[in-house]
N, C-alpha and C positions, 0 to 999 in steps of 0.2 A: 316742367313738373311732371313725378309719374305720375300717371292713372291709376286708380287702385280695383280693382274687379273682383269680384269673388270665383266668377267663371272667367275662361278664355277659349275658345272654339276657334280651333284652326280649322277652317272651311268651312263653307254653309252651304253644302248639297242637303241632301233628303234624310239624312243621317243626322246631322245638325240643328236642322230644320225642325225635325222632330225632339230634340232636345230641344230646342229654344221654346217651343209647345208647349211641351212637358213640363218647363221651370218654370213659364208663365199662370199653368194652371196647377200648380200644387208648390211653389217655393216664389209668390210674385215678389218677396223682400228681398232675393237673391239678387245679386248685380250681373248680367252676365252680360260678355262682348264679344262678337262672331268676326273673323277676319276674313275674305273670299278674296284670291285673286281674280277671278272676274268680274269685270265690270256692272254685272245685271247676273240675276239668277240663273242659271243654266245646268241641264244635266241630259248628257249624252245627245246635245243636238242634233250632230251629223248623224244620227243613228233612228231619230223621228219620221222613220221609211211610212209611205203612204199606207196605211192598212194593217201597217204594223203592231199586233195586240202586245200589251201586257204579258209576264207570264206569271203574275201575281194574282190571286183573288182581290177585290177590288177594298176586301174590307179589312186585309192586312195593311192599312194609310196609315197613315203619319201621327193618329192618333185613338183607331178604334178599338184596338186589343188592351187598348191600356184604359179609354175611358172615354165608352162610346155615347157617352152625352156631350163628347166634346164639341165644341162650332169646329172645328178644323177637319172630322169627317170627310171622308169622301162623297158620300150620303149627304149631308149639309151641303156639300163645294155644290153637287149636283142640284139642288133644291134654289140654290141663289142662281144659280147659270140657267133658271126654266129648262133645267132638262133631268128630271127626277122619274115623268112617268115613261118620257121615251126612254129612258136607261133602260127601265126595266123592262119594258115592250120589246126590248133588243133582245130580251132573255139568256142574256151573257152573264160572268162571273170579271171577267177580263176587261179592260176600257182600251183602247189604243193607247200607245203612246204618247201621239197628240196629245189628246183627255188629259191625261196624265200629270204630262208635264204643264197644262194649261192649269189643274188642278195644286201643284207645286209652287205656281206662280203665284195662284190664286192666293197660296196660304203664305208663301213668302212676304207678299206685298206688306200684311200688318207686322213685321219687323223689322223694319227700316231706321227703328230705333235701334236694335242694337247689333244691325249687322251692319258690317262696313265694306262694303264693296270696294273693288281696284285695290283691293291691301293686301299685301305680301309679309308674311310673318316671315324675317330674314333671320332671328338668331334666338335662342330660350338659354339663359339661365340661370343658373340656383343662389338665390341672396343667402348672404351667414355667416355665419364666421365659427373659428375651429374646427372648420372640416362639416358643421351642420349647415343643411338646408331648411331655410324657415320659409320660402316663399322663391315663386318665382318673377324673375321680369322677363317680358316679351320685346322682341323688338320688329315694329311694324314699319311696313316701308310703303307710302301710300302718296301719291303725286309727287313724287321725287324728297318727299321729307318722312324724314324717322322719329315715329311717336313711342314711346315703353309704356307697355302697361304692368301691372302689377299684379298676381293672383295666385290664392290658392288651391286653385283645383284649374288643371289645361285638360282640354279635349281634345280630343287629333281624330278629326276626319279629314283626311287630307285626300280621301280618296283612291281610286285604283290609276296606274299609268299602264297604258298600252305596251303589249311584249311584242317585240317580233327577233323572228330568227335570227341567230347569230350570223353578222356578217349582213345583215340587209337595211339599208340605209333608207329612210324617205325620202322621195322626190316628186315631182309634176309628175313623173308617171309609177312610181313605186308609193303606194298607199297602205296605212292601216285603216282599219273597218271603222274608226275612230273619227276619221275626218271624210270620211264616202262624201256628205252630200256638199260640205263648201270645199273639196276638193273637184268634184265633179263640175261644181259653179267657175270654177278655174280653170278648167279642161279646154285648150283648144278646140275646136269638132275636127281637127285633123285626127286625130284619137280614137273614132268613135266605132273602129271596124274590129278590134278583137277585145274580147277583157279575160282576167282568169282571176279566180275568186281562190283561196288558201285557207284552207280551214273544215271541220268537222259540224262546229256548233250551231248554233241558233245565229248569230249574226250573219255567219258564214251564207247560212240555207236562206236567211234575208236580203243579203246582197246579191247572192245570186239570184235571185227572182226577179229585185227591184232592179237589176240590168237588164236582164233579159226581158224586162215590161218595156223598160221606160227608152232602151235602144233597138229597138227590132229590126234594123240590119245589121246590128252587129252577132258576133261570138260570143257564146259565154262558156269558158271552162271552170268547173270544178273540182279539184284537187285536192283532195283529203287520204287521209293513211287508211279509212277502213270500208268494206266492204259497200255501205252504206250507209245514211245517217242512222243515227240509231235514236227513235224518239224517243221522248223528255219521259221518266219515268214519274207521273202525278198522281198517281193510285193514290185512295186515302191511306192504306200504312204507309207507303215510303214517306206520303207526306208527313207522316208524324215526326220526320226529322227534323222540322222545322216550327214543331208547337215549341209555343215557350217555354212551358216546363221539360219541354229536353234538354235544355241549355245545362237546367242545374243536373239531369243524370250523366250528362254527355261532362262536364266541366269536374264531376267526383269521380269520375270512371279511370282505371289507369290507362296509362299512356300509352299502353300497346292496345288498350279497347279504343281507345278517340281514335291512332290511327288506320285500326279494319274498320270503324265505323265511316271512317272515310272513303275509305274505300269503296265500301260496299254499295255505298248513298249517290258515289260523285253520279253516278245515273240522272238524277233529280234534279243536279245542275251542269256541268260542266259534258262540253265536249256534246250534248243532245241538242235535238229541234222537237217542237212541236209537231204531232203527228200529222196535220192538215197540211202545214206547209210540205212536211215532207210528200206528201201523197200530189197536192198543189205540182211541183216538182218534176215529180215522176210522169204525171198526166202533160204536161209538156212534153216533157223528153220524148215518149211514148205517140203523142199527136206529131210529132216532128218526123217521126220514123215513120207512120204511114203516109203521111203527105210527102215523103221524100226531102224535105227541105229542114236539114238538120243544121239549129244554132245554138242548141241547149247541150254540151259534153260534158258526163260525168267520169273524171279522170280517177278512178276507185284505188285503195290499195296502190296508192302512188304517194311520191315525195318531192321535194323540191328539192334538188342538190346546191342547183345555185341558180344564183341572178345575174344576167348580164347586162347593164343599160345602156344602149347607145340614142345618139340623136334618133335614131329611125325606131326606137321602140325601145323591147326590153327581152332578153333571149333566157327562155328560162330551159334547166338540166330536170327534166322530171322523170325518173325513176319508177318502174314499176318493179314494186315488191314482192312479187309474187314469180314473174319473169324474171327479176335480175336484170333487164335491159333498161338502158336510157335512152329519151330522146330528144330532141330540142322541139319548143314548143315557142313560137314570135307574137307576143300579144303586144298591145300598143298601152294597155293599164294592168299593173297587175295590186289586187287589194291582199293583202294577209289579216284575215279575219282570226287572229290567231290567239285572243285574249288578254287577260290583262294582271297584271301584280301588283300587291301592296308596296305602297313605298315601305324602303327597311327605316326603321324608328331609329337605328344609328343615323342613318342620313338627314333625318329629319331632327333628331334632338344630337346632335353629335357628342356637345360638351357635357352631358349628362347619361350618354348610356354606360358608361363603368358603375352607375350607382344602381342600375337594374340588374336585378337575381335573376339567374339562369337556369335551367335545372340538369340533371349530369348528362345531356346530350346537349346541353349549350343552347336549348331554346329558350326565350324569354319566359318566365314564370309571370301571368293575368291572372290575378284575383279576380271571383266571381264577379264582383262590380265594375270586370272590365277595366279596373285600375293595375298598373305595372307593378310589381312589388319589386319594393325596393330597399336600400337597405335602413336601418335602424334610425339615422341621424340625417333623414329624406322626409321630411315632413308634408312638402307639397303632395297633392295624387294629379300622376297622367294616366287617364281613360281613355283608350282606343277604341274607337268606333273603325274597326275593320283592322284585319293583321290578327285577327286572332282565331282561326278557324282550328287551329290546333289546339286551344283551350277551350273554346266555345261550339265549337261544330261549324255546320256550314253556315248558317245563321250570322256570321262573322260582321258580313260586312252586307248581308243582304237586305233591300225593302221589305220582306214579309216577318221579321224581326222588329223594324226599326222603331214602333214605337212602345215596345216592349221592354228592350234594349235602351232605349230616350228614357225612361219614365225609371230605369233601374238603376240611372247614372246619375240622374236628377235627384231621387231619391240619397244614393250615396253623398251628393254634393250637400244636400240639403239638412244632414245627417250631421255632416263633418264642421259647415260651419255653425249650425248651433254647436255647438259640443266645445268649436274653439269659442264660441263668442262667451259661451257660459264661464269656462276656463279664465278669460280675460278676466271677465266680473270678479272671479275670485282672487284670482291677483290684485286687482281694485281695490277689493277689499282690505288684504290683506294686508295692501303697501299701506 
């Protein structure tokens, strides 16, 4: 027998999570059902480096910008955990990561109702007939059996997958920044004498610190294209690219505005570290060069050509861009802290993307409410929560959105099935 839902949330990260919030406190008649393929809540565990802060204000959570009398607070999480007045004695804006994710868990635990763990949403499509779509079925694959549910409005956070360079495979000793710490947990100690870190950003400049703490006799190389890290740009203007009434300037603006505003912003997020770390960083490299005993390298204005791996290591082709010359570099781990991409919505909904409008350079056309437009005789709405940085700004798929973004979907959902359930009544009537 199908299940019938009104919601359908593919994933149940921090994006989700905050929808699920969001429904519960303003649409509790809604039915909604979250699918995760993990087993237990989880988000970006290998990346929970010891000291590692936030780079969020603490009170962009899962539910304060949208409706800061919510219990689900950050502020709240802290008051039930007895740690509200040391928070603030910290005199920070930022919580670690730990916190964080301790604080994610904390809010996840009370939906256990409607999320379903170890479930893999394997196929979506469109019920109807004559070419229309009245509703969609889902099909769930969970302990080796397939359950359909049924619904009018699907969610997709399905979250970001890790990039790495073309041509570079993972292995025991070729790593993304993604699996650091139960990679490391796997790490023979035959390993432990050189490492080389690939990347510019903020995870990059955190993994290379958290090696060079946590193995001090080994090497750590850093490898990035530019002169320097270049820190996070958090000034209060830039940050306004990230208030939520930018969304709606950024989302009516034309298409060649959204992409220089991209441009101009990626400062804010992409490709930056935090100034402390970076300075953290340097004050190594620096104490290293007077005491003679150099293991911190900052490989600047450099590339990685290629990977070579053998049993005895891994040989990499690194490039200096500014010389023209290459050289071989033998490190025994190498991590590509090198980012991460949306999954493409074709791959995710396959049998259903010919029915989404494009616009005359072929990008997918996101209604304000984060729903895909699509065509006429498309009844169901799918709302992405992430993949839309091209309609939305950078705010796309970010935490300091999320419950902004939750409460505006929620909203739409809750919008659409009054309106159908009214509709029915009138049919009711009429038959």
């Amino acid at each position: 027998m199908t299940e019938r839902c009104d919601v359908v949330g593919v994933g149940f990260g921090p994006s989700n999570l905050a929808l699920a919030i969001a429904l519960r406190e303003t649409a509790p008649a809604c039915r909604a059902r979250f699918f995760e393929a993990q087993d237990g809540f989880g988000w970006h565990r290998d990346m929970l480096l010891p000291g590692a802060t936030l780079q969020v204000n603490h009170l962009k959570d899962l539910a304060t910008l949208r409706n800061p009398r919510s219990r689900y607070t950050f502020v709240n999480y802290l008051q039930e955990r007895g740690r509200l007045v040391d928070f603030i004695n910290l005199k920070t804006q930022t919580p670690t990561r730990a916190e964080y994710h301790d604080y994610l868990e904390w809010a996840a635990a009370d939906f256990g109702d409607v999320c379903s763990y170890g479930s893999r949403v394997v196929g979506v499509r469109g019920v109807g007939a004559e070419g229309r779509i009245d509703a969609l079925e889902v099909d769930v694959e969970q302990g080796g059996e397939l359950r359909t549910v049924e619904t009018s409005h699907l969610v997709v956070a399905a979250g970001l997958r890790p990039r790495l360079p073309r041509g570079i495979v993972p292995s025991q000793r070729v790593w993304h920044s993604d699996t650091l710490l139960s990679s490391i947990e796997d790490m023979p100690y035959r390993f432990h004498r050189r490492f080389a870190v690939v990347g510019a950003g903020q995870s990059a400049a955190e993994a290379t610190a958290f090696l060079h703490r946590e193995f001090p006799d080994a090497e750590v190389h850093a490898i990035f294209g530019r002169f320097g890290y270049t820190p996070a740009d958090d000034s209060p203007y830039a940050n306004r690219i990230f208030d939520p009434a930018t969304v709606d300037e950024f989302h009516g603006a034309p298409a060649a505005v959204r992409e220089r505003l991209l441009r101009v912003h990626a400062s804010t997020n992409y490709s930056v570290v935090d100034l402390d770390l970076i300075e953290e960083l340097y004050r190594r490299e620096y104490d290293e060069s007077v005491r003679g005993d150099r293991r911190l390298f900052v490989e600047n204005v450099s590339a990685v050509e290629r990977a070579v791996e053998s049993p005895r290591g891994v040989t990499l082709t690194v490039r200096s861009e500014t010389r023209g010359s290459a050289r071989k570099l033998d490190v025994d781990i190498v991590v590509f802290a090198t980012g991460y991409e949306p999954e493409p919505i074709e791959e995710l909904l396959p049998g259903l993307a010919h029915r989404f409008q494009r616009d005359d350079r072929g990008v997918l056309v996101v209604d304000r409410d984060y729903a895909i437009r699509t065509d006429d005789d498309f009844a169901p709405a799918i709302h992405l929560q992430g993949g839309t940085e091209h309609s939305h700004g950078l705010t796309s798929s970010l935490l300091s959105a999320g419950a902004t973004r939750a409460g505006e979907i929620a909203h739409a959902v809750s919008t659409r099935s009054a309106a159908a359930f009214e509709r029915l009544l009138v049919d009711e009537v009429a038959s």
